[in-house]
C-alpha positions in Angstrom: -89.8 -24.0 -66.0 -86.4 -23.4 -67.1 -84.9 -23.6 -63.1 -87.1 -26.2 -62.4 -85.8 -28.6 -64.8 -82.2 -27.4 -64.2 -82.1 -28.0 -60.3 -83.9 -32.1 -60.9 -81.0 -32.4 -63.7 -78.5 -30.7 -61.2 -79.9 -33.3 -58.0 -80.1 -36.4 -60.5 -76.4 -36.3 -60.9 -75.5 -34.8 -57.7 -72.6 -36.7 -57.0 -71.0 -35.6 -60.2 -72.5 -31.9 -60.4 -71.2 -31.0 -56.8 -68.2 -30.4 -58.2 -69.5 -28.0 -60.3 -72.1 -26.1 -58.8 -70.7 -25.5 -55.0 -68.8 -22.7 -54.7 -66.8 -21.9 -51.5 -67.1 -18.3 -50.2 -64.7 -17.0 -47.8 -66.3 -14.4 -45.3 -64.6 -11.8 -46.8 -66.4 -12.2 -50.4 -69.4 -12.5 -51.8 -71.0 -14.1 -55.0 -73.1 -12.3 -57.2 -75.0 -14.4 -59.3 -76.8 -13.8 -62.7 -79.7 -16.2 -63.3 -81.3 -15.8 -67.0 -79.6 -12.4 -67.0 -81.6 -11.2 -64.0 -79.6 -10.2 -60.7 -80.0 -12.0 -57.4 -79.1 -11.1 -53.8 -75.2 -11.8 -53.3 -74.6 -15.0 -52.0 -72.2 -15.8 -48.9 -70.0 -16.4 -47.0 -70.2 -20.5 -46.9 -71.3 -22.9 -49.1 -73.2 -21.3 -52.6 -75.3 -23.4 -54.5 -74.6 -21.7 -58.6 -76.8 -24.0 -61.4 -75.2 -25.4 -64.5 -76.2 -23.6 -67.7 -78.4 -20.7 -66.7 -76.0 -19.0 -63.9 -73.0 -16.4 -64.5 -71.4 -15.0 -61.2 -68.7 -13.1 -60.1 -66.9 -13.1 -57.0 -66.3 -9.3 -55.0 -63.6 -8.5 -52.5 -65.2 -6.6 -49.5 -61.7 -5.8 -48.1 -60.6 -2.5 -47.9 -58.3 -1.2 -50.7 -55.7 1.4 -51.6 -54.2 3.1 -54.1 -52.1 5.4 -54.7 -52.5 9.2 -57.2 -49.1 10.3 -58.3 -48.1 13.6 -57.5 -49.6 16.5 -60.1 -49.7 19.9 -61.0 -52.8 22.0 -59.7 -53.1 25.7 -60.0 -54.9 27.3 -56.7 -56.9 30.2 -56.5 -54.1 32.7 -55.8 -51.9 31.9 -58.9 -49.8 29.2 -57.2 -48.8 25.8 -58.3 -48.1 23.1 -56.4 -47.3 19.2 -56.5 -49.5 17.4 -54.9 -50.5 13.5 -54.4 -53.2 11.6 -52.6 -53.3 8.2 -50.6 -56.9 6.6 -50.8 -58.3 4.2 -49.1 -61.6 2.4 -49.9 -64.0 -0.7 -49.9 -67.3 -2.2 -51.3 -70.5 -1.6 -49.5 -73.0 -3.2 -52.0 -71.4 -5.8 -54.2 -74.7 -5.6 -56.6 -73.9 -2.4 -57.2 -70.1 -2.4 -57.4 -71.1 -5.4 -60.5 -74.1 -3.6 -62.1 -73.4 0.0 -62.6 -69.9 0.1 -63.2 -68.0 -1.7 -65.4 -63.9 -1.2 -64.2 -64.4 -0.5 -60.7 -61.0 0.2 -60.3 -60.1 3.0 -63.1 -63.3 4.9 -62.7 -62.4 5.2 -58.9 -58.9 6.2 -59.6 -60.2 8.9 -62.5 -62.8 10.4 -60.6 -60.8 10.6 -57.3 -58.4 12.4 -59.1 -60.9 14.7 -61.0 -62.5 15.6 -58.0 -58.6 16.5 -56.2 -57.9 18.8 -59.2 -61.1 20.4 -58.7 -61.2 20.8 -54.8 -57.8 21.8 -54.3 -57.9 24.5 -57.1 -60.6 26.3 -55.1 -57.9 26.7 -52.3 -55.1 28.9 -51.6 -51.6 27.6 -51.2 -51.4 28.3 -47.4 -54.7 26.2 -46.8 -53.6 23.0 -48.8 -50.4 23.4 -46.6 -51.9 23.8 -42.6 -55.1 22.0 -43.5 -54.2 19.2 -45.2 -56.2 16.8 -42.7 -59.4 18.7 -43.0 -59.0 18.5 -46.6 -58.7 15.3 -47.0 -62.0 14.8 -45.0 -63.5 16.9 -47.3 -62.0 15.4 -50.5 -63.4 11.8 -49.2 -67.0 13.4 -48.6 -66.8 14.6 -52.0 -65.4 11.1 -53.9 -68.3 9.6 -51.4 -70.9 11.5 -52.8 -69.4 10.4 -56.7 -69.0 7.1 -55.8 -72.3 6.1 -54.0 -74.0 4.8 -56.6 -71.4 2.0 -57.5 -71.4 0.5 -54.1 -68.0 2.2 -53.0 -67.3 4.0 -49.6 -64.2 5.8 -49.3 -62.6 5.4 -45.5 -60.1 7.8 -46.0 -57.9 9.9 -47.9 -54.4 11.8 -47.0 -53.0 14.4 -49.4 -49.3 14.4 -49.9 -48.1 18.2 -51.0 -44.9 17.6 -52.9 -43.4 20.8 -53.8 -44.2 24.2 -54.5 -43.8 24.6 -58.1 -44.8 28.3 -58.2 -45.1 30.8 -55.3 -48.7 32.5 -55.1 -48.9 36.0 -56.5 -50.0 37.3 -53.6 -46.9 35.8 -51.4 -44.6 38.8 -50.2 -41.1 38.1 -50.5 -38.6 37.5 -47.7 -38.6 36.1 -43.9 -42.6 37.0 -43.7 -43.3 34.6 -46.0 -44.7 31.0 -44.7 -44.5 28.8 -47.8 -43.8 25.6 -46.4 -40.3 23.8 -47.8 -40.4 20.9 -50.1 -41.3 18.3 -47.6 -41.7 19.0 -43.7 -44.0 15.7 -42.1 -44.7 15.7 -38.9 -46.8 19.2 -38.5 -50.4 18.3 -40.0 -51.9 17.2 -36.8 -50.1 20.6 -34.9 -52.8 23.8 -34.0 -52.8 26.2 -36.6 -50.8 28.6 -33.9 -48.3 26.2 -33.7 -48.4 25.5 -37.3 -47.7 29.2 -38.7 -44.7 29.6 -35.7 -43.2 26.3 -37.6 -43.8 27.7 -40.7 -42.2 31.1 -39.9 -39.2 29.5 -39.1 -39.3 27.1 -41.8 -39.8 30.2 -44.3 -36.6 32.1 -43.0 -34.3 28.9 -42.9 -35.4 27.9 -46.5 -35.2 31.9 -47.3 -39.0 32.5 -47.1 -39.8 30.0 -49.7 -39.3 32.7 -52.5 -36.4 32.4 -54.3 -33.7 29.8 -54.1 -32.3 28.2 -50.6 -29.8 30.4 -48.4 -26.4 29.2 -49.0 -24.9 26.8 -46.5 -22.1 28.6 -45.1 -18.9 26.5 -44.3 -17.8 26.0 -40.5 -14.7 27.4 -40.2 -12.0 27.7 -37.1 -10.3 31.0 -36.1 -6.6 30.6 -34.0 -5.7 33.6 -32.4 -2.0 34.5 -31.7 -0.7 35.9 -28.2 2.0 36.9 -29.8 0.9 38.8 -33.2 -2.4 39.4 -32.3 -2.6 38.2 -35.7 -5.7 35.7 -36.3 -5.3 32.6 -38.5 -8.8 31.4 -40.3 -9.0 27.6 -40.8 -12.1 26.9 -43.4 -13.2 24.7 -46.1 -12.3 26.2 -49.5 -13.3 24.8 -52.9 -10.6 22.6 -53.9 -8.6 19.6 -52.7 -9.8 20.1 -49.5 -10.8 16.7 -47.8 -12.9 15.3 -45.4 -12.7 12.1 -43.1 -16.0 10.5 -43.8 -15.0 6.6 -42.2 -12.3 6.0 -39.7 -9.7 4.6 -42.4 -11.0 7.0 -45.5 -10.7 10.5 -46.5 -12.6 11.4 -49.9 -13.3 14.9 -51.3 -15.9 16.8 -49.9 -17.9 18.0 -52.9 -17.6 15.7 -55.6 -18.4 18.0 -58.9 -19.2 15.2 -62.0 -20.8 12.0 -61.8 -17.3 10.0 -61.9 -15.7 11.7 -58.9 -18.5 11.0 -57.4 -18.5 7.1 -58.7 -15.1 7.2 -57.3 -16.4 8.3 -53.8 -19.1 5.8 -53.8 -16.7 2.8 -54.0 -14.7 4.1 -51.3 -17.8 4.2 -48.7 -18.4 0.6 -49.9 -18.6 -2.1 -47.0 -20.2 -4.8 -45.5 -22.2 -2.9 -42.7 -23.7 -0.5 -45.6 -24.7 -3.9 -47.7 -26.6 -5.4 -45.1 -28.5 -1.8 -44.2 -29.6 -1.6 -47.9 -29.5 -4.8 -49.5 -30.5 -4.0 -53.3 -28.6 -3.5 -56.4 -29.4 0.0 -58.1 -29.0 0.9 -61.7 -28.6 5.0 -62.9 -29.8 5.9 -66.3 -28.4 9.5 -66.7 -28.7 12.3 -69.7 -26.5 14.7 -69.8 -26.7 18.1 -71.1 -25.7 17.8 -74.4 -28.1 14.9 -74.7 -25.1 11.9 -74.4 -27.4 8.5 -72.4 -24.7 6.9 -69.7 -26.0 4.2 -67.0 -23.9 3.4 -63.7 -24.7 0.7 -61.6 -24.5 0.2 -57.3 -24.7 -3.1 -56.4 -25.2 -3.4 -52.2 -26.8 -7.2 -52.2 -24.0 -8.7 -51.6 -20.3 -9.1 -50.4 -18.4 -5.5 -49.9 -21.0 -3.8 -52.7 -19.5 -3.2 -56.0 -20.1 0.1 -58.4 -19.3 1.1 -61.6 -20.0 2.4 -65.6 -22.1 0.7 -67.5 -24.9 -2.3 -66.4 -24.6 -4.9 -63.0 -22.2 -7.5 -63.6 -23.5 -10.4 -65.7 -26.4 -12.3 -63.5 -27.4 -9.3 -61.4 -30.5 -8.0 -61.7 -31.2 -4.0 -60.5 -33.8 -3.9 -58.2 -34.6 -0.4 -59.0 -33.8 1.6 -62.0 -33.7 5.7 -61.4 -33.7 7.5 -64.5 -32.8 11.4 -64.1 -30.1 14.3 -65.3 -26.2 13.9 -64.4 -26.6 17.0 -62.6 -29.9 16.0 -60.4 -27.3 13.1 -59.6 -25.0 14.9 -58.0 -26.8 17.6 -56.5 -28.7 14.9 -54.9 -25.8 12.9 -53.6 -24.6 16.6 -52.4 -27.8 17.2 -50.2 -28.8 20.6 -52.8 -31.7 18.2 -53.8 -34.1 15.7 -51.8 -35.0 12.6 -53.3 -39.0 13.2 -53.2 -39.3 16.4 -54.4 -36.7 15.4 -57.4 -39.4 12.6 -57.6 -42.5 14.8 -57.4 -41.7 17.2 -59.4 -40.4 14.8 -62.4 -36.6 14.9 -62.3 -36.3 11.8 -60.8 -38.4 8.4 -62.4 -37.7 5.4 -60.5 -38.9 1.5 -62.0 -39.6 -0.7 -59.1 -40.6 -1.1 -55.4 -40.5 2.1 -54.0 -39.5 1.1 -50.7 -36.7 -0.6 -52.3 -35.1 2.8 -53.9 -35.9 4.8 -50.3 -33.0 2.7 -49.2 -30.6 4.8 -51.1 -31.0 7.1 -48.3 -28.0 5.1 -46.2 -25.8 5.8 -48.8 -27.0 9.5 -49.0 -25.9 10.3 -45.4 -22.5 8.8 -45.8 -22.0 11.2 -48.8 -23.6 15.2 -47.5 -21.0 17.8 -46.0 
């Protein structure tokens, strides 16, 4: 009796009430509609009729989304630890249900996604989260599916991202055997296992077999021999004032040590090609050892590029704020540390578009030996 008397009150002034009680529904959406508190079927695309007084609805977005798991610690089976993040990608099946049995659809699909990563991936062994990282994520996705069913979700894909190696297995033998992959290696998921472990192999005896710290980089260095003396004269890079020509017109020194020789380097590999390849002003909160806070600004958006102590110049906003240890700095600017895995493993925190701070890499190339 109720809906009857509403829909002659809504026709009587339906020059008026159109305005209130159409809705518009792109194809991509759909209504759901609450009518004395009872569900109806969702309503759309087109043009939805929704009553005065006795309807509530809500709108769902049947579009695929993404989101993102930061990288985290998980412990595998064989005693190792490793960094690793996730890349999900999902939509809505059954906008009823997405409405009706959940009541953030977003954070419980984040939190159990996660839950259930942690819990797969510390069934595994290091080596398997490394070569079958693919299959994996199949697996993970089957497993949020199954979660995530009864809200109306379906999960289209998910990719792990293995950070770092925190902690070598117990079981991982020491030395060139070993097949720990490095910090970050893309490329070799979709390669046959065969071709896989030969990559790794090689990987493991140029990173030192993934035990231990890196092998040293030796310096390149230039032997003269003399007719006369027999005597052989050695030409090599020594720790010191030696220099290198980084630019046609500039010579700076080839390891800077401290974060002001290497400010001081910075402002000599300033120009306007590098500006227009990055194009964002960058501001570095560093903590030293002793616990001292000092910031240091880059500024490539406009002109030459500009760098210094202290914040931009007044009217310049950073784009991206990196927040890490003076030392990180410049074993980072050195090449002894990449960017993501200083990011994954929480030395580095960076505020702002991601993308935006991955430019940093020009500047990086210009400064590694």
């Amino acid at each position: 009796m109720v809906t009857f008397m509403v829909y002659i009150c809504t026709f009587v002034t339906f020059p008026l009430s159109g305005w209130f009680v159409l809705k518009v529904v792109p194809n991509y959406q759909r209504i759901v509609v609450f009518r004395l508190g009872r569900v109806c079927p969702p309503k759309g695309p087109g043009v939805v009729l929704v009553l005065p007084l006795i309807d509530q609805w809500q709108r769902v977005d049947l579009r695929t989304r993404a989101f993102n798991i930061p990288p985290c610690q998980v412990t595998t089976s064989d005693g190792g630890v490793v960094s690793v993040g996730a890349d999900i990608q999902f939509r809505i099946w059954s906008p009823v249900m997405s409405v009706v049995s959940v009541q953030d659809l977003n954070a419980s699909t984040r939190l159990t996604a996660h839950n259930a990563m942690t819990t797969t991936l510390g069934g595994k062994r290091v080596r398997e989260i490394q070569t079958e990282r693919a299959k994996l994520g199949e697996d993970l996705g089957m497993e949020i599916n199954e979660l995530t069913k009864p809200w109306g979700l379906e999960v289209d894909r998910v990719e792990l991202t293995v950070g770092a190696i925190l902690k070598p297995p117990k079981d991982s033998p020491p030395g060139p055997g070993s097949i720990i992959l490095p910090p970050y290696v893309p490329g070799l998921e979709g390669l046959a296992e065969p071709i896989q472990q030969l990559a790794f192999h090689f990987l493991g005896n140029m990173m030192g077999g993934g035990v231990g710290p890196p092998l040293a980089r030796t310096e390149d260095s230039i032997i003269f021999s003399d007719e006369m003396s027999g005597a052989p004269h050695t030409l090599g890079t020594e720790p010191g004032p030696a220099l290198v020509s980084v630019t046609e017109d500039v010579a700076v020194p080839s390891r800077p040590t401290s974060v002001l020789e290497l400010l001081e380097v910075v402002k000599l590999l300033l120009s306007e090609s590098l500006v227009s390849q990055v194009g964002a002003c960058f501001l570095f909160l560093l903590q030293s050892a002793d616990g001292q806070q000092t910031s240091y600004y880059v500024d490539l958006s406009h002109g030459r590029g500009s760098a210094g102590p202290g914040s931009p110049p007044e009217g310049q906003v950073p784009d991206v704020t990196l927040a890490m240890r003076d030392e990180d700095l410049v074993a980072m600017f050195q090449g002894a540390l990449r960017p993501y895995a200083a990011y994954s493993t929480g030395r580095l925190t960076i505020q702002g578009d991601l993308q935006t701070a991955m430019k940093l890499e020009e500047l990086l190339k210009l400064l590694r030996p």
